[in-house]
C-alpha positions as CSV (number, residue, x, y, z in Angstrom):
1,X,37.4,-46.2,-6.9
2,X,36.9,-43.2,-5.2
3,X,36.4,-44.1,-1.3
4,X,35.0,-41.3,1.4
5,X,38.0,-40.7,4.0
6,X,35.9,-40.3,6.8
7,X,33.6,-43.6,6.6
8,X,36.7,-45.8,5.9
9,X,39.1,-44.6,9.0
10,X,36.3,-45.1,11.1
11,X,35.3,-48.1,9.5
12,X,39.1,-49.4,10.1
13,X,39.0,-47.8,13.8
14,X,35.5,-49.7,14.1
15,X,37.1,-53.1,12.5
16,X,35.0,-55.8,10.3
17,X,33.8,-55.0,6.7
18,X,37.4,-56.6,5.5
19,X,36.1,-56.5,2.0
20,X,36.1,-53.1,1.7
21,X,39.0,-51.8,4.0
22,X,41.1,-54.6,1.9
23,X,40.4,-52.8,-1.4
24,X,41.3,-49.2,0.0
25,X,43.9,-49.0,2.7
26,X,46.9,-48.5,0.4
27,X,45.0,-45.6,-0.8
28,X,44.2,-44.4,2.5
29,X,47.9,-44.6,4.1
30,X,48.8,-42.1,0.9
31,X,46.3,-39.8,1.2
32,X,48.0,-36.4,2.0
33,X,46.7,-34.5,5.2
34,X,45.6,-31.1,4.9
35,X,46.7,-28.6,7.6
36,X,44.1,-26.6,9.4
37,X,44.0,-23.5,7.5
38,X,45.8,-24.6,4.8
39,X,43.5,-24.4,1.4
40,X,43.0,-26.2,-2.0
41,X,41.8,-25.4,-5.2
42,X,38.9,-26.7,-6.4
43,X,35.6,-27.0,-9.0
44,X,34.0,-29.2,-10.2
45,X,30.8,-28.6,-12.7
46,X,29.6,-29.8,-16.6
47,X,32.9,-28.0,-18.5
48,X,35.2,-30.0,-16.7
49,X,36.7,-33.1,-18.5
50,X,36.2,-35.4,-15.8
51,X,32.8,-34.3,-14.8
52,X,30.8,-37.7,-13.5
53,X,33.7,-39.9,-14.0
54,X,33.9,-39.7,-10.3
55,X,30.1,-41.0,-9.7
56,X,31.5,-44.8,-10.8
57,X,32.5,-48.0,-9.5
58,X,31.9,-46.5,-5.6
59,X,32.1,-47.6,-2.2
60,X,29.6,-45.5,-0.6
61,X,28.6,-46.2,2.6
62,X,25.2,-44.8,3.5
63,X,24.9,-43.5,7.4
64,X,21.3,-42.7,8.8
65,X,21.7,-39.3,7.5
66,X,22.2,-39.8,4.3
67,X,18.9,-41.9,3.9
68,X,16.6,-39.9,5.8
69,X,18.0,-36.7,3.1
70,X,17.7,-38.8,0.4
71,X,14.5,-40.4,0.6
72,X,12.8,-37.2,1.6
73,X,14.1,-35.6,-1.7
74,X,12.7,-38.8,-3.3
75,X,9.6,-39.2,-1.7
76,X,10.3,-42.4,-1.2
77,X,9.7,-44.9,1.2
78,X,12.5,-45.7,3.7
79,X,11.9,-49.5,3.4
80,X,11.7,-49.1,-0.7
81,X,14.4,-47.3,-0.7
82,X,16.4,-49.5,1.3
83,X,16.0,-52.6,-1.1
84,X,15.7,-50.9,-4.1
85,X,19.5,-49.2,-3.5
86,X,21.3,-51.0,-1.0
87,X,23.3,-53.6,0.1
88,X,23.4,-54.6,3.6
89,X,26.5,-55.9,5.1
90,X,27.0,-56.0,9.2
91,X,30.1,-54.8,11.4
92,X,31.4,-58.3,12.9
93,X,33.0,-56.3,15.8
94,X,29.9,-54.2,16.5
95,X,27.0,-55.7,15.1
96,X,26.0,-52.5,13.7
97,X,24.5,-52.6,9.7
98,X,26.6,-51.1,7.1
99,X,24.2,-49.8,3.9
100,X,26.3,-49.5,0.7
101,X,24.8,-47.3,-2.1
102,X,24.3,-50.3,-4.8
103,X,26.1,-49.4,-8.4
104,X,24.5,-49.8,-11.2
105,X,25.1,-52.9,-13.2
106,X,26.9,-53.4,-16.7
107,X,29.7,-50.8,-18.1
108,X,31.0,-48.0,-15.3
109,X,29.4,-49.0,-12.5
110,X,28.0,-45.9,-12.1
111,X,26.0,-44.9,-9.5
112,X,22.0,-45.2,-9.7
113,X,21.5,-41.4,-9.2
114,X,23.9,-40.0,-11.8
115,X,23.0,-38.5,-15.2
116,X,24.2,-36.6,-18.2
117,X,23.8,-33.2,-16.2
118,X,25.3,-34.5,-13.2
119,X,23.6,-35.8,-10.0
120,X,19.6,-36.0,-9.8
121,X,19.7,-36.2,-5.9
122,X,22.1,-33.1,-6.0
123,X,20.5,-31.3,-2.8
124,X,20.5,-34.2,-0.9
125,X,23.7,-36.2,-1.7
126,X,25.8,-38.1,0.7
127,X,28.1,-36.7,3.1
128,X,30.6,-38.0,1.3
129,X,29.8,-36.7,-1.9
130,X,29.8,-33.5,-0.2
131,X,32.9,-33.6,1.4
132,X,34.6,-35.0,-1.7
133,X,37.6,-34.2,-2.8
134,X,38.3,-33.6,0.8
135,X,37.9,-36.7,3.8
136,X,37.5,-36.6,7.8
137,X,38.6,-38.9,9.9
138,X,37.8,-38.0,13.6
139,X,38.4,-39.5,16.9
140,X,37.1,-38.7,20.5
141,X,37.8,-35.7,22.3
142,X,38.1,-35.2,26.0
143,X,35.5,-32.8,26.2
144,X,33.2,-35.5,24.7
145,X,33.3,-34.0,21.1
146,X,35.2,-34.6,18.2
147,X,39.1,-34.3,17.3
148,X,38.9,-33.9,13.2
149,X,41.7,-34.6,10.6
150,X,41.2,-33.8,6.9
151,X,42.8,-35.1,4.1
152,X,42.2,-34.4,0.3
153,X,42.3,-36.7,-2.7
154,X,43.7,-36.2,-5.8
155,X,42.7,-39.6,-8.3
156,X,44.2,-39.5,-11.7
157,X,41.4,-38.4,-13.7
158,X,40.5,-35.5,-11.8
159,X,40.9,-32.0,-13.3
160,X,38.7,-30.3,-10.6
161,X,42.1,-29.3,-8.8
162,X,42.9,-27.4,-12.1
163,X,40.7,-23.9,-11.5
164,X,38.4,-23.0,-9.5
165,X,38.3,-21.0,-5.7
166,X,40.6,-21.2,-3.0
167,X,39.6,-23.4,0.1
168,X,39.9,-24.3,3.4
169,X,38.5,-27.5,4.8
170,X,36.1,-25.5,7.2
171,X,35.1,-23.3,4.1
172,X,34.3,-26.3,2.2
173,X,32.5,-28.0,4.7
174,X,30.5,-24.4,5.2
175,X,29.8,-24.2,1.4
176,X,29.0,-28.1,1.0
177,X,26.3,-27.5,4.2
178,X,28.1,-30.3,5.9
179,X,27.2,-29.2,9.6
180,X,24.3,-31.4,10.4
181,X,25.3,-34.5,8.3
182,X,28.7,-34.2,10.7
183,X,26.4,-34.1,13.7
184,X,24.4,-36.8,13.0
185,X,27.1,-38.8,11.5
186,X,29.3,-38.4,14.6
187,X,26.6,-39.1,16.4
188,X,26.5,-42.5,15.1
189,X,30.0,-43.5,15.0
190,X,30.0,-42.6,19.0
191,X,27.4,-45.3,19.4
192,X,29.2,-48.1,17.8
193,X,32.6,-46.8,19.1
194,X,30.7,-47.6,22.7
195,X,29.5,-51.1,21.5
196,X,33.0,-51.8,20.3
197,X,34.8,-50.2,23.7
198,X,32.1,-53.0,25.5
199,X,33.8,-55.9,23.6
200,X,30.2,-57.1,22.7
201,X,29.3,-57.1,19.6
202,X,25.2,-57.0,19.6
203,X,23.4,-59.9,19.2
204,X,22.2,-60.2,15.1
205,X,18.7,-59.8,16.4
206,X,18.8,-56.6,17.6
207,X,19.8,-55.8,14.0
208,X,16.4,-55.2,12.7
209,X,16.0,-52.6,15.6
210,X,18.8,-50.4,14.6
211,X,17.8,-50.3,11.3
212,X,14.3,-49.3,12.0
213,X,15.2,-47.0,14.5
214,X,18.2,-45.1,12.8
215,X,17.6,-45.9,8.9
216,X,13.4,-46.3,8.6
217,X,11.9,-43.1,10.3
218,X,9.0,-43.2,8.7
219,X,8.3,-47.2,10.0
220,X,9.8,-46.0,13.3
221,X,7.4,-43.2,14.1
222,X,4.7,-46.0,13.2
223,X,6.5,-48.4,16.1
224,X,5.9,-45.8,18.4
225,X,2.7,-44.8,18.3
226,X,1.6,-48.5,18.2
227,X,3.9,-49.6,20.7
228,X,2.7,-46.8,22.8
229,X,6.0,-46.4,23.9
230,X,5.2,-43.2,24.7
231,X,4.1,-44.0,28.1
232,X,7.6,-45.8,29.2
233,X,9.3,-42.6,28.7
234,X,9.9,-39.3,30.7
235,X,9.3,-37.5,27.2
236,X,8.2,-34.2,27.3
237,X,5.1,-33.4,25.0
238,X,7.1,-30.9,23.0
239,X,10.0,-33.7,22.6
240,X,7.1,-36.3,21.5
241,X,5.4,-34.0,19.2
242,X,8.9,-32.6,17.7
243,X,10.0,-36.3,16.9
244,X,6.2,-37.1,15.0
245,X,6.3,-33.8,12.8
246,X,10.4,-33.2,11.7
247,X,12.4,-36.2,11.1
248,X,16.2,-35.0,12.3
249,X,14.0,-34.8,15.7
250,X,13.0,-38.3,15.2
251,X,16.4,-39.2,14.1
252,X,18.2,-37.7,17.1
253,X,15.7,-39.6,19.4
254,X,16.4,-43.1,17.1
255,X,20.1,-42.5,18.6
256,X,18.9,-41.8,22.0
257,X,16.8,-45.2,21.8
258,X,19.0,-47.6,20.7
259,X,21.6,-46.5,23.3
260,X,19.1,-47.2,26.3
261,X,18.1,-50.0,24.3
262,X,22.0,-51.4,24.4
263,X,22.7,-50.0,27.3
264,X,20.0,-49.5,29.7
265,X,20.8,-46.3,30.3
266,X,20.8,-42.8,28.0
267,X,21.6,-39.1,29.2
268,X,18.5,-37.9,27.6
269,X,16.6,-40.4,27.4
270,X,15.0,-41.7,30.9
271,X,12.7,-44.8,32.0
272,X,9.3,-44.3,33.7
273,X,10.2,-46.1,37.1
């Protein structure tokens, strides 16, 4: 089972989902860390051995990012998309939803975008295909940013370690074009880490909110204009217009939403008095 570091350590930092930290956490207290600077060896393509073996029998959590990349690449509806390939599970300490990339059914368990050649949603894979075989766990920083830890996973069947260049885990990330999935995902995990830090879990109806808001762009652009919410805002017009025409715009206001939502309050997000 091949398990993305970064999701899981903040998943275990976050608490709830037991069914899937049970399964992984004495494959998480072995992973080795990598040192910064220190590099790996790595490839992976179709002359490997083990190439696709590690696109089976996953628990792949899906963040807001990953969606709105994939179902742009699709062309697919965010809502389709979302009961078509997940399943939805909730963070009992938070309240939060956690989307898992549904496996195929029958032999493997392989995963729903995998073929032959390798992966058909290839330019807009998961962050943690991306990062794999390296994971990131992080953890607040004073400055309000980030402290990041990487390790690297080495399962059994792998032969990608076997040739290949010479990295670093900030060359990796570079070449895997990890920079705004790592923004967005952080992004993310600082909301919940403030729910959690409230000791109040959110009440299960503000679910459908969340996921409209962070996970259904399309659907929440459509909430706003109907809604006219618009006109409860101190929104600029070249904020409002940015968040209508390109989605990470729309994303990065979804987060700014549900914190004044939760919290009544948002740095850059401001109530009409």
């Amino acid at each position: 089972m091949t398990i993305n570091q970064e999701e899981l350590e903040q998943l275990a930092e976050l608490g709830g989902a037991e069914e899937v930290l049970d399964q992984t956490q004495d494959m998480l207290d072995s992973l080795p860390e990598l040192a910064e600077g220190e590099t790996f060896t790595f490839a992976c393509h179709e002359q490997v051995p083990c190439f696709n073996r590690c696109c089976a029998e996953l628990t792949l959590p899906l963040t807001p990012y990953d969606v709105r990349r994939i179902t742009e690449g699709m062309e697919m509806s965010t809502e389709s998309f979302i009961q078509t390939y997940t399943d939805k599970r909730t963070f009992p300490d938070t309240g939060f939803p956690l989307l898992l990339l549904k496996m195929n059914s029958g032999p493997g368990e392989q995963c729903p975008f995998v073929t032959l050649f390798g992966c058909s949603v290839y330019e807009n894979r998961p962050g943690a295909c991306r990062f794999y075989p390296l994971g990131r766990a992080t953890s607040p920083a004073a400055d309000g940013g980030v402290t990041e830890r990487f390790f690297y996973v080495r399962e059994p069947h792998c032969h990608g370690f076997d040739e290949g260049t010479q990295w670093t885990a900030r060359s990796w990330m570079e070449n895997q074009g990890l920079a705004q999935y790592n923004a967005s995902n952080d992004r993310y995990m600082r909301l919940m880490a403030m729910v959690k830090a409230s000791g109040k879990p959110l009440d299960e109806r503000m679910l459908p909110m969340i996921i409209l808001s962070l996970y259904q762009i399309d659907k929440f652009r459509e909430f706003l204009e109907a809604r006219n919410v618009w006109c409860k805002l101190e929104i600029s017009d070249e904020r409002r217009k940015a968040i209508m025409e390109d989605k990470d715009a729309a994303l990065e206001f979804g987060y700014d939403w549900m914190e004044l939502v939760i919290f009544g309050q948002c740095p850059n997000l401001v109530r009409k008095v």
